[in-house]
Each structure stands twice: as C-alpha cells, then as structure tokens.
DSSP file (Angstrom, degrees, kcal/mol; ACC not computed):
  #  RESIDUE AA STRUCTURE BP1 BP2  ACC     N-H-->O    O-->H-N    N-H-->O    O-->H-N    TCO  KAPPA ALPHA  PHI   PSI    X-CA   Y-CA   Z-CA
    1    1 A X              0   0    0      0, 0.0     2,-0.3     0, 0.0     0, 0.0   0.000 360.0 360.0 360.0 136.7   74.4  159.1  222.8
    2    2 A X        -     0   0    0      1,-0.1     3,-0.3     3,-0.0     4,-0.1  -0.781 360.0-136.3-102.9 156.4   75.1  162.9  223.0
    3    3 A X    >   +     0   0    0     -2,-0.3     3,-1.6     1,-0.2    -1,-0.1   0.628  65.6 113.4 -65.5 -34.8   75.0  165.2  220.5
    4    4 A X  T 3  S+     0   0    0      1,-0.2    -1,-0.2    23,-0.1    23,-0.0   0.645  88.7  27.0 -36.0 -41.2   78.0  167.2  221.0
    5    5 A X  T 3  S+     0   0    0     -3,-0.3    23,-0.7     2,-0.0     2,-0.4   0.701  98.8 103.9 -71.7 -28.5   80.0  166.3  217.9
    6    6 A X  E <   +A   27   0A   0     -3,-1.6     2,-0.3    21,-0.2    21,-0.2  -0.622  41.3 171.8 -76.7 123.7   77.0  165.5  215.7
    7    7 A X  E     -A   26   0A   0     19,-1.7    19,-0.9    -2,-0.4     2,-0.4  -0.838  19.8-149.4-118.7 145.2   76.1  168.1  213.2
    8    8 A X  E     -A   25   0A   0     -2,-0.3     2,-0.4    17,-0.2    17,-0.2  -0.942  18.3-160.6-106.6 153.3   73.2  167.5  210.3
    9    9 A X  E     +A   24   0A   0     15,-2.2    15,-1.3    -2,-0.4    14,-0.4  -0.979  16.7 168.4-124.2 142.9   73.9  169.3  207.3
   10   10 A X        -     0   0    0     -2,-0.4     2,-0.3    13,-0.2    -2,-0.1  -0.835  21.2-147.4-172.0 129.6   71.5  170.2  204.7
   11   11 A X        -     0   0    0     -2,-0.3     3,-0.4     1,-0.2    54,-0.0  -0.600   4.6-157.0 -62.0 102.4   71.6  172.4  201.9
   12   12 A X  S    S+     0   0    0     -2,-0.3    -1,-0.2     1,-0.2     4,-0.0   0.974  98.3  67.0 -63.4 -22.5   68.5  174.4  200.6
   13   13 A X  S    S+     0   0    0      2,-0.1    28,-0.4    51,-0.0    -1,-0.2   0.843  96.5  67.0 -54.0 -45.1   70.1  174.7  197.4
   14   14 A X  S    S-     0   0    0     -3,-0.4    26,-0.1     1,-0.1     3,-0.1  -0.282 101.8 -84.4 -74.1 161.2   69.7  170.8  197.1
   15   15 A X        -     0   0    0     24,-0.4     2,-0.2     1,-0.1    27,-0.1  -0.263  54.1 -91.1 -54.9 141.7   66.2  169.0  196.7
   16   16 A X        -     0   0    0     25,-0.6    -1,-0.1     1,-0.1     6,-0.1  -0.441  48.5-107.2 -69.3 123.7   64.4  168.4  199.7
   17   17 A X        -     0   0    0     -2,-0.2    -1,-0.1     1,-0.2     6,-0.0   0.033  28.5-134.8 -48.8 141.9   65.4  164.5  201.1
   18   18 A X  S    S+     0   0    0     -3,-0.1     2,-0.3     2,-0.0    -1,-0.2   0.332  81.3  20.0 -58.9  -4.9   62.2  161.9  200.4
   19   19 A X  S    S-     0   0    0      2,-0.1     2,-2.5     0, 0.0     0, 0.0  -0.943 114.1 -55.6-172.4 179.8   62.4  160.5  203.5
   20   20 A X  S    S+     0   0    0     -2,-0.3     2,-0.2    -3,-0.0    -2,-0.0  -0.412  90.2  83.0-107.4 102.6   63.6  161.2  206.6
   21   21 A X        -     0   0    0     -2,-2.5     2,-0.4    13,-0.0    -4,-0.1  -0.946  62.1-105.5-164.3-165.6   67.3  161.9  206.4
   22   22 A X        -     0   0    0     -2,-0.2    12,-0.3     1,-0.1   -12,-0.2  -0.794  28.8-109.3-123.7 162.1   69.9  164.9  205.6
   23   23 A X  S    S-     0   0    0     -2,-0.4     2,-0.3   -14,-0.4   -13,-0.2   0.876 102.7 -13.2 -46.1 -37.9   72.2  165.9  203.0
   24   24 A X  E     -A    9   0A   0    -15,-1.3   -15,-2.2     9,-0.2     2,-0.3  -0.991  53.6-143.4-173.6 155.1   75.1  165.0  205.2
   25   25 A X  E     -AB   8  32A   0      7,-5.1     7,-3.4    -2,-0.3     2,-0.5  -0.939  23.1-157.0-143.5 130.6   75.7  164.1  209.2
   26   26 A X  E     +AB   7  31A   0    -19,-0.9   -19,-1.7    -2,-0.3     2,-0.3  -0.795  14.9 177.5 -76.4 127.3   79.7  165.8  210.6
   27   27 A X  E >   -AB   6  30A   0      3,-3.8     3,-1.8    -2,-0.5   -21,-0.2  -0.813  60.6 -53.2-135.5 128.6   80.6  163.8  213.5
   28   28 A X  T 3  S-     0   0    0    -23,-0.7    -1,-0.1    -2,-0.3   -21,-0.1  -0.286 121.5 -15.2  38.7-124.9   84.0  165.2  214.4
   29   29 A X  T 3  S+     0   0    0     -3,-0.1   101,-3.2   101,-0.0     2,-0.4   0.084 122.7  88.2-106.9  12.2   86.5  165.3  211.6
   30   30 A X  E <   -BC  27 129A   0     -3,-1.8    -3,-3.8    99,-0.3     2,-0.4  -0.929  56.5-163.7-117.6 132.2   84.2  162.8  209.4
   31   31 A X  E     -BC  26 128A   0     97,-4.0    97,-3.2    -2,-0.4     2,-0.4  -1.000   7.7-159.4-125.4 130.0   81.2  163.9  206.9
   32   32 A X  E     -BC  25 127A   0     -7,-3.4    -7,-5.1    -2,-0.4     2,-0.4  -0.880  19.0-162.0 -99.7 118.2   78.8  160.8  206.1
   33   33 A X  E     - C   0 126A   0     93,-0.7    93,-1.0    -2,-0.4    -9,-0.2  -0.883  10.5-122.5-102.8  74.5   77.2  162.2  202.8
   34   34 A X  E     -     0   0A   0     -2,-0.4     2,-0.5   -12,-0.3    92,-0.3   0.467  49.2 -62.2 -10.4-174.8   73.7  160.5  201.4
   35   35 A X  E     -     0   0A   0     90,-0.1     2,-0.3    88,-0.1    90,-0.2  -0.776  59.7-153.5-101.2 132.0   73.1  159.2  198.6
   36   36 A X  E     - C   0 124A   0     88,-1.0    88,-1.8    -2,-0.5     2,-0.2  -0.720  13.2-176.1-104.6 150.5   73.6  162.1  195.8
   37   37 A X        -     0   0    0     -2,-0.3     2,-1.1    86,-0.2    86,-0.1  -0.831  40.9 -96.4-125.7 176.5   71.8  162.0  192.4
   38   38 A X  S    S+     0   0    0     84,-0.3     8,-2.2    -2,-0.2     2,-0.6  -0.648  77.8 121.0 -97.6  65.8   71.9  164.1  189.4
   39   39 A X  B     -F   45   0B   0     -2,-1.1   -24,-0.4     6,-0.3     6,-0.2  -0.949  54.5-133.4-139.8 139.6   68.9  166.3  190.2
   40   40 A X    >   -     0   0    0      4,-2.6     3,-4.4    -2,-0.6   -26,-0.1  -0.491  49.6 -73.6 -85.5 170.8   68.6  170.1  190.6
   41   41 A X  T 3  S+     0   0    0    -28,-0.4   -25,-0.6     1,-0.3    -1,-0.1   0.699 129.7  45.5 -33.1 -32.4   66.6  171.9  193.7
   42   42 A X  T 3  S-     0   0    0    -27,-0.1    -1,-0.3     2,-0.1    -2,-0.1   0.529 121.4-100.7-103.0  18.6   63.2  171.1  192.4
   43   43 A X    <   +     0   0    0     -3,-4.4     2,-0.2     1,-0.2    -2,-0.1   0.314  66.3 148.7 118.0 -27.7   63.8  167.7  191.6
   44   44 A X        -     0   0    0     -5,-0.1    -4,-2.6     1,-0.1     2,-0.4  -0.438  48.8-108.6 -90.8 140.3   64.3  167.6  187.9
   45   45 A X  B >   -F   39   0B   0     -2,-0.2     3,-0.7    -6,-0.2     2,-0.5  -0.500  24.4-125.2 -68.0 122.4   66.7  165.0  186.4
   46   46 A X  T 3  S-     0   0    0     -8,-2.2     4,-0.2    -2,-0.4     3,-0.2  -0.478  85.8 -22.9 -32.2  84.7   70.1  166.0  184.9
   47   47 A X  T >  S-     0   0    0     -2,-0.5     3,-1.8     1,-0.2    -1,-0.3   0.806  79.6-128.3  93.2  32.8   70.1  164.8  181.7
   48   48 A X  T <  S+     0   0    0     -3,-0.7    -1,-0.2     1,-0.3    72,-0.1   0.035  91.8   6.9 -74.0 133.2   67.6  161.9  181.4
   49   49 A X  T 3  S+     0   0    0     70,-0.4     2,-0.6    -3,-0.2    -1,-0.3   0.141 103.6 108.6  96.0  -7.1   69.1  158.8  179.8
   50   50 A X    X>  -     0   0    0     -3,-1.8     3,-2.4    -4,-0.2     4,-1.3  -0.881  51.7-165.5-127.6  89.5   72.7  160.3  179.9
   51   51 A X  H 3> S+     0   0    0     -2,-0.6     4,-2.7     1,-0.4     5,-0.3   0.904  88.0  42.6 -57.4 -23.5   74.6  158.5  182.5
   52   52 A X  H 3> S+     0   0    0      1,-0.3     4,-0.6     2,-0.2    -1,-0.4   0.785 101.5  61.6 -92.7   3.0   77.2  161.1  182.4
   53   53 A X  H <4 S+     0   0    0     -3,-2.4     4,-0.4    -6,-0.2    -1,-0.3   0.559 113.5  44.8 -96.2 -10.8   75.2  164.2  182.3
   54   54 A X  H  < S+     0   0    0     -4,-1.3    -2,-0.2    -3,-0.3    -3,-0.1   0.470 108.5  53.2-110.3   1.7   73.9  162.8  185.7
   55   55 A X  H  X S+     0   0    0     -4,-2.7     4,-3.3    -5,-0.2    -2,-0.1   0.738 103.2  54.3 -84.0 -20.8   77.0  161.9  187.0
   56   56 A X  H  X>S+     0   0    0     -4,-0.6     4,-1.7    -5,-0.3     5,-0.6   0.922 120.9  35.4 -86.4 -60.1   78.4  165.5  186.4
   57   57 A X  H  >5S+     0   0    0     -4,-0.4     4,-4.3     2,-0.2   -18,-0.2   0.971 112.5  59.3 -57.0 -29.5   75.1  166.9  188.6
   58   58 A X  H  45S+     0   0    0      1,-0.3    -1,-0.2     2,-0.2    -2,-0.2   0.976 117.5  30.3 -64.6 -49.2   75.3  164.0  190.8
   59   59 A X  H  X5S+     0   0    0     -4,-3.3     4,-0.8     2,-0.2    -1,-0.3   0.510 115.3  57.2 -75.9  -2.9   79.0  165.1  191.6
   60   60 A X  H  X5S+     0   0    0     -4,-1.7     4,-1.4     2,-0.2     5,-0.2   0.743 102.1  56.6 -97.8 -49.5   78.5  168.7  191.2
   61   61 A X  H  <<S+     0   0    0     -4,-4.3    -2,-0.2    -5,-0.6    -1,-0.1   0.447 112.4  43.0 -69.0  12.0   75.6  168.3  194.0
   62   62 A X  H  > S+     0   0    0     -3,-0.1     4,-2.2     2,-0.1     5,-0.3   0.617 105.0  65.2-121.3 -44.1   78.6  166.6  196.7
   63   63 A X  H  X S+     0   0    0     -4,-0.8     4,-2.1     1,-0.2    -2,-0.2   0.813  97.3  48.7 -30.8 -51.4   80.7  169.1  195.6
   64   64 A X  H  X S+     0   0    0     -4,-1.4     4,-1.3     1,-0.2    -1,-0.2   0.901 117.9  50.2 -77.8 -45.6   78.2  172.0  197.3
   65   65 A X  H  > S+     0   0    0     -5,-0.2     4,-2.4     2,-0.2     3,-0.4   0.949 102.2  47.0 -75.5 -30.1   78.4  169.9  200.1
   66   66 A X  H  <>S+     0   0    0     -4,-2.2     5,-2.1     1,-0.3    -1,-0.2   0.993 116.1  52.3 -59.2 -45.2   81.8  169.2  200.7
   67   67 A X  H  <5S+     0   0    0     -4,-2.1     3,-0.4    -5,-0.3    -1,-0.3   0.563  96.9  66.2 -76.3  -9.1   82.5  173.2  200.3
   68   68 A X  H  <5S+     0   0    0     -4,-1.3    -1,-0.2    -3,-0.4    -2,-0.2   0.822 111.5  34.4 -61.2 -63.2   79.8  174.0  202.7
   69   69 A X  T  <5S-     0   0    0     -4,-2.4    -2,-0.2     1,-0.1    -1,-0.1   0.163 129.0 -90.7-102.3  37.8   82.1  172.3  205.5
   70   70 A X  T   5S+     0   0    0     -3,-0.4    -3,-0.2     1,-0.1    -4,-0.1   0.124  85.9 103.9 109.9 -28.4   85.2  173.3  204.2
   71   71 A X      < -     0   0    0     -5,-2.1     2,-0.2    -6,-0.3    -1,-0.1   0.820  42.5-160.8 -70.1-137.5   86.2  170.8  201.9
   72   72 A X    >   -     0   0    0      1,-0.1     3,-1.2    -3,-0.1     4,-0.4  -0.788  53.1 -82.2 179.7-175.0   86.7  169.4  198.5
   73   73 A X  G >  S+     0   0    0     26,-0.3     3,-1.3     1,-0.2    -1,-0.1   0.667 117.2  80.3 -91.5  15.2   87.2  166.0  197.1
   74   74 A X  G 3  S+     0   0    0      1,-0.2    -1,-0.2    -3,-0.1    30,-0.1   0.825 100.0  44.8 -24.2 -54.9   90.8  166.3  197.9
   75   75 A X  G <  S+     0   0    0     -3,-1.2    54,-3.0    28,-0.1     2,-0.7   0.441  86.0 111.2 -83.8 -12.5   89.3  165.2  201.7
   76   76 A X  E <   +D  128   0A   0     -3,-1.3    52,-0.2    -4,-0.4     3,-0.1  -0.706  34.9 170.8 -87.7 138.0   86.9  162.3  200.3
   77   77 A X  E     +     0   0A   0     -2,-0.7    29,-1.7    50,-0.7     2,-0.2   0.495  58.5  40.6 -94.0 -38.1   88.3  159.0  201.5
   78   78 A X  E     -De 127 106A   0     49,-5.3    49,-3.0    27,-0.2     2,-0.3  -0.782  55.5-179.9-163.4 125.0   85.2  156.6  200.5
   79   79 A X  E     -De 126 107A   0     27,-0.9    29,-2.4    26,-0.3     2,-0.5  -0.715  14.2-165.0-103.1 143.3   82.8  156.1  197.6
   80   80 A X  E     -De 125 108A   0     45,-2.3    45,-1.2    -2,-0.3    29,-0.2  -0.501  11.2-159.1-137.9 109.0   80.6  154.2  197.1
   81   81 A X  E     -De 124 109A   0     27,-1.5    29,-1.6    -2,-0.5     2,-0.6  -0.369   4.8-174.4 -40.7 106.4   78.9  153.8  192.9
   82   82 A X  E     +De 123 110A   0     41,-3.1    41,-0.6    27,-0.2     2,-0.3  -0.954  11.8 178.2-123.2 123.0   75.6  152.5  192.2
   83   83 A X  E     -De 122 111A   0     27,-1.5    29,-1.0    -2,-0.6     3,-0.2  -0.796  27.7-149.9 -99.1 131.1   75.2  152.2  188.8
   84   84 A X  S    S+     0   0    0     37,-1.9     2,-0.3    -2,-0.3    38,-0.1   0.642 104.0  32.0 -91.9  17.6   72.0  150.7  186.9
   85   85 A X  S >  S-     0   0    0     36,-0.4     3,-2.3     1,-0.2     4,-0.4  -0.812  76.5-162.7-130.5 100.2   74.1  149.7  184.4
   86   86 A X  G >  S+     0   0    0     -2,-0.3     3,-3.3     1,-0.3    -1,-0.2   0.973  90.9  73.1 -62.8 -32.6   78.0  148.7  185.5
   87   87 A X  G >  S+     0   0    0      1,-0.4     3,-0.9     2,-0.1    -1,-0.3   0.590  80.1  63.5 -52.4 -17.8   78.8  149.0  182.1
   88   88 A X  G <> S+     0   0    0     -3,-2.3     4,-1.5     1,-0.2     5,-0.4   0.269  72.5 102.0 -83.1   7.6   78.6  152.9  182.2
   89   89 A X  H <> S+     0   0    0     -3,-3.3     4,-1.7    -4,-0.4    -1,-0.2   0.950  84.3  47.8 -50.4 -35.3   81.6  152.7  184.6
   90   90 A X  H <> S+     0   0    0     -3,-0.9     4,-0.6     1,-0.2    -1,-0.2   0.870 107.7  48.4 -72.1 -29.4   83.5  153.6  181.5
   91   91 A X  H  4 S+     0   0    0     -4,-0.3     4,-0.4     2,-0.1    -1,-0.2   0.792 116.7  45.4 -84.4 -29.2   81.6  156.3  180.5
   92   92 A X  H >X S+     0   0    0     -4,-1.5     4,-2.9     2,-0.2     3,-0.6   0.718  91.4  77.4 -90.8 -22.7   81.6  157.9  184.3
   93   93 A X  H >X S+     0   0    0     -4,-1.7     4,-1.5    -5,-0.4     3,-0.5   0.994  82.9  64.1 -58.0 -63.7   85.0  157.5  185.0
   94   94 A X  H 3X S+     0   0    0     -4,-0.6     4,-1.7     1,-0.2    -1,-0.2   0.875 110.8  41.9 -10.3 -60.2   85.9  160.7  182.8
   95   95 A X  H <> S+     0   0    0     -3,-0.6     4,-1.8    -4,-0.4     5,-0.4   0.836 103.4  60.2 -87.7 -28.9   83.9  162.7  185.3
   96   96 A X  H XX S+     0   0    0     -4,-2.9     4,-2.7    -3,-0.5     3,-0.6   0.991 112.3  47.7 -45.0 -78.1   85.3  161.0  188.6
   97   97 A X  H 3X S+     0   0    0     -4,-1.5     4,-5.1     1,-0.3    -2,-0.2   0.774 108.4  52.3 -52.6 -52.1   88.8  162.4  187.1
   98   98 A X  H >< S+     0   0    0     -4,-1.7     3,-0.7    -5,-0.3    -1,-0.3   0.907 119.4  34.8 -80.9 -58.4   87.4  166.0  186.4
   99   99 A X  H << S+     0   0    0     -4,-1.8   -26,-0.3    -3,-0.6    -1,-0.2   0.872 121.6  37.9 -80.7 -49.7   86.2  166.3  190.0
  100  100 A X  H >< S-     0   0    0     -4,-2.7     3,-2.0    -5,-0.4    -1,-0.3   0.637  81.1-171.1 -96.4   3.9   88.5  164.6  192.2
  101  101 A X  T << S-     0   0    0     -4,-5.1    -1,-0.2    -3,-0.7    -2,-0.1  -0.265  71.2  -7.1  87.2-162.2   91.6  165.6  190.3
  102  102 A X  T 3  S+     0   0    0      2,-0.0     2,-0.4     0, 0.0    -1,-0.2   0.428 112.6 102.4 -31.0 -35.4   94.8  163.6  191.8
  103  103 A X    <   -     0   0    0     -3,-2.0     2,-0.6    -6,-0.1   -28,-0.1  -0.778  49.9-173.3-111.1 121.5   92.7  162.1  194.8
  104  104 A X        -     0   0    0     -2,-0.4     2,-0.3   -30,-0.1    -2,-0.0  -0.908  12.3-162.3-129.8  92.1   91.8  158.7  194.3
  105  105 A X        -     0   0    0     -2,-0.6   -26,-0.3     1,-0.1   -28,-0.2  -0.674  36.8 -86.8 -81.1 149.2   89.2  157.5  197.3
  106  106 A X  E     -e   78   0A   0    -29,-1.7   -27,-0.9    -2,-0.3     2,-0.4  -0.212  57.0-153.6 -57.4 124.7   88.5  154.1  198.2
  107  107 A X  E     -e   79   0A   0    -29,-0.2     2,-0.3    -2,-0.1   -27,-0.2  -0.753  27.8-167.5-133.5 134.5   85.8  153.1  196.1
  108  108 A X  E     -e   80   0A   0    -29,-2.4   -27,-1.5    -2,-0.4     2,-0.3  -0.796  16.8-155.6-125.4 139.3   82.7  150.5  196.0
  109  109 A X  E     -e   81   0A   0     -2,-0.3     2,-0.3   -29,-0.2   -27,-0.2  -0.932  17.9-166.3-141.7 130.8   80.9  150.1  192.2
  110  110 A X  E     -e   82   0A   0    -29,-1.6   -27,-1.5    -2,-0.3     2,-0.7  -0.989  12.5-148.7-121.7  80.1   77.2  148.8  192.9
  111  111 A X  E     -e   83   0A   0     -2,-0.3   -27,-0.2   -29,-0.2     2,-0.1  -0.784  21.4-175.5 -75.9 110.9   74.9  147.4  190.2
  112  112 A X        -     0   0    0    -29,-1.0     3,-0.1    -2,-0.7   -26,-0.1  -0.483  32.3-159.6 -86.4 142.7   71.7  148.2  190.9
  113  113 A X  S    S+     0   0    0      1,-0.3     2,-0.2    -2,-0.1   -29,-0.1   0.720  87.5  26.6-102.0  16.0   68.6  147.1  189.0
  114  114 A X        -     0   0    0      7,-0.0    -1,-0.3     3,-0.0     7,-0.1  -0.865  55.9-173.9-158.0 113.7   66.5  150.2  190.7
  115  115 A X        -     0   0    0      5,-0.3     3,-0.2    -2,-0.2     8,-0.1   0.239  57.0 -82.7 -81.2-139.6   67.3  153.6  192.1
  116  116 A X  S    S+     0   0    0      1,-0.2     2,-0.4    -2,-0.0     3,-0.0   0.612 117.2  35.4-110.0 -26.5   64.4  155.8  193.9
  117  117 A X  S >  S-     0   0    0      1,-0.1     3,-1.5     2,-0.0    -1,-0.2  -0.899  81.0-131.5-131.6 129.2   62.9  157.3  190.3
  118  118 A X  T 3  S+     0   0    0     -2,-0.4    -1,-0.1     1,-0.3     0, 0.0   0.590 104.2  64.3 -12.5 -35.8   62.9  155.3  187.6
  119  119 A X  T 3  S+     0   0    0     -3,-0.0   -70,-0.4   -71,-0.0    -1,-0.3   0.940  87.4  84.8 -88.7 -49.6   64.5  158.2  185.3
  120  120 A X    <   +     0   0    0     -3,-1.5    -5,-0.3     1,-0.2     3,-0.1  -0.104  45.0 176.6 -65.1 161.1   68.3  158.3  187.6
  121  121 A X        +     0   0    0      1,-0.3   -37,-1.9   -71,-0.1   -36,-0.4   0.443  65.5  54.4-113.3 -16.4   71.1  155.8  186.6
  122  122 A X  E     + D   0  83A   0    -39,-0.2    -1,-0.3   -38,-0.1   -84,-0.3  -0.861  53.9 176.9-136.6 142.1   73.8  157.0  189.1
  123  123 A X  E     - D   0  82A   0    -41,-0.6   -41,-3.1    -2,-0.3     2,-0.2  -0.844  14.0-161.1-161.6 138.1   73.4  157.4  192.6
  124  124 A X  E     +CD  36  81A   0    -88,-1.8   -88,-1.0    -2,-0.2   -43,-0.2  -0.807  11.9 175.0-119.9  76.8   76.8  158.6  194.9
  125  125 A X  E     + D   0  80A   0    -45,-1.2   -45,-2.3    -2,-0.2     2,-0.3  -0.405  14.6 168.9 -92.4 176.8   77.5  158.3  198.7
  126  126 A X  E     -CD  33  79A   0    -93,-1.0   -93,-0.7   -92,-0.3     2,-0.6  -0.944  26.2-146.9-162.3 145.6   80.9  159.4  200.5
  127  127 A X  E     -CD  32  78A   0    -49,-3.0   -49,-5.3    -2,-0.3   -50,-0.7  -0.998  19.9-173.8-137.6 147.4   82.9  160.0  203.7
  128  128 A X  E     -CD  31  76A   0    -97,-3.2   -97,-4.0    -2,-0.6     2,-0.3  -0.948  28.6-131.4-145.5 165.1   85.5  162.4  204.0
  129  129 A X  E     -C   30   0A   0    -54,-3.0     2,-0.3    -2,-0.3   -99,-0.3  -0.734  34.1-137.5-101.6 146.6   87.6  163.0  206.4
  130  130 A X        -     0   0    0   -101,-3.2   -60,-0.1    -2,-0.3  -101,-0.0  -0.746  19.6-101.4-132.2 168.8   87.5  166.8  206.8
  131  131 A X              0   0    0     -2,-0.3    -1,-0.0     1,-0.2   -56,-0.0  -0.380 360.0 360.0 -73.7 147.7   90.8  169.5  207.4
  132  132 A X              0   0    0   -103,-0.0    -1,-0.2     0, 0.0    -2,-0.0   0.484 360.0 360.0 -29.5 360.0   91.4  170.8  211.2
C-alpha cells in the first residue's frame, strides 16, 4: 500500500495513545478518529462518575481534532457510542445537540460492560468526511 494519501494525526494537546495507534489517520477527504474519552493531556478523568461531564471532554477532545484538519462536526458522517451504561443515552444526548448543532451523523450506541480504565463511562469514535 503507498502512503501518499495517508496522513496520522496526533495532537500533543491530547493524552498520549496506550497502545500503538494515533489520534486520527486522513486518508484523502476521510478522517478515521480513535476512540475519544473524557480525559485531559495528562490523563486525568473528566468528571468521575458523571457521564455527562465526560461526554462534554470526550466531545470537546474530537472537537480539537476535527479543527486541526479543518473541520467541525458539521463534516462528521459516523459515530459510533459505547456507553457502560445505555441508559445514560438520555443524559448524553443534551451534549451530542450542543456540539453537533443541526448535523445529525449516522450513529452506532454500544453497551459496553468495560472501557480501558475502570473510572470512564463514555468512549467516542467517528469519520468525517472533510471540506475540499
């Protein structure tokens, strides 16, 4: 496979990945976005126990990214939710609105009974499709 279209993107602002992957991979007009959580640069959890105080970081930290290659969630196309609870879907939805606005992307809701630390509830991936 050649490289020429594939870009990795990774922020320092965000926490350094756990394993070996990036903040984001461009290929052409598409950004593939990891799985975001509610955690600031050194790690520490948004709001622990407070689904929505980690959804608001969790989306605030894809936000940085999307604006890093141009974007916003105006351009994301597909999420996909893993919740450890589904039932906080009501309680997150509020903050889905405040960030994406008008733009309703095609959308996956996950119950999980385990994210990667014990403390998150919410975990985010996405593609968007990104402007000429």
């Amino acid at each position: 496979m050649t490289d020429w279209k594939r870009k990795e993107v990774r922020l320092p602002d965000l926490v350094e990945p756990i394993s070996h992957y990036t903040d984001a991979v461009r290929f052409g007009n598409l950004l593939f976005i990891s799985g975001m959580v509610g955690v600031d640069a050194e790690g520490r959890v948004a709001g622990r126990g407070d689904v929505v105080a980690q959804a608001r970081a969790t989306f605030s930290n894809m936000e940085r990214i999307l604006e890093a290659e141009g974007a916003s969630f105006a351009d994301v196309l597909k999420v996909t939710v893993y919740l450890r609870n589904v039932e906080d879907r009501a309680r997150i939805n509020p903050v889905r609105a405040e960030f994406f606005g008008d733009a309703r992307p095609a959308s996956t809701l996950v119950e999980v009974s385990k994210l990667v630390a014990p403390e998150l509830l919410i975990e985010v991936e996405a593609i968007a499709g990104l402007p000429e």
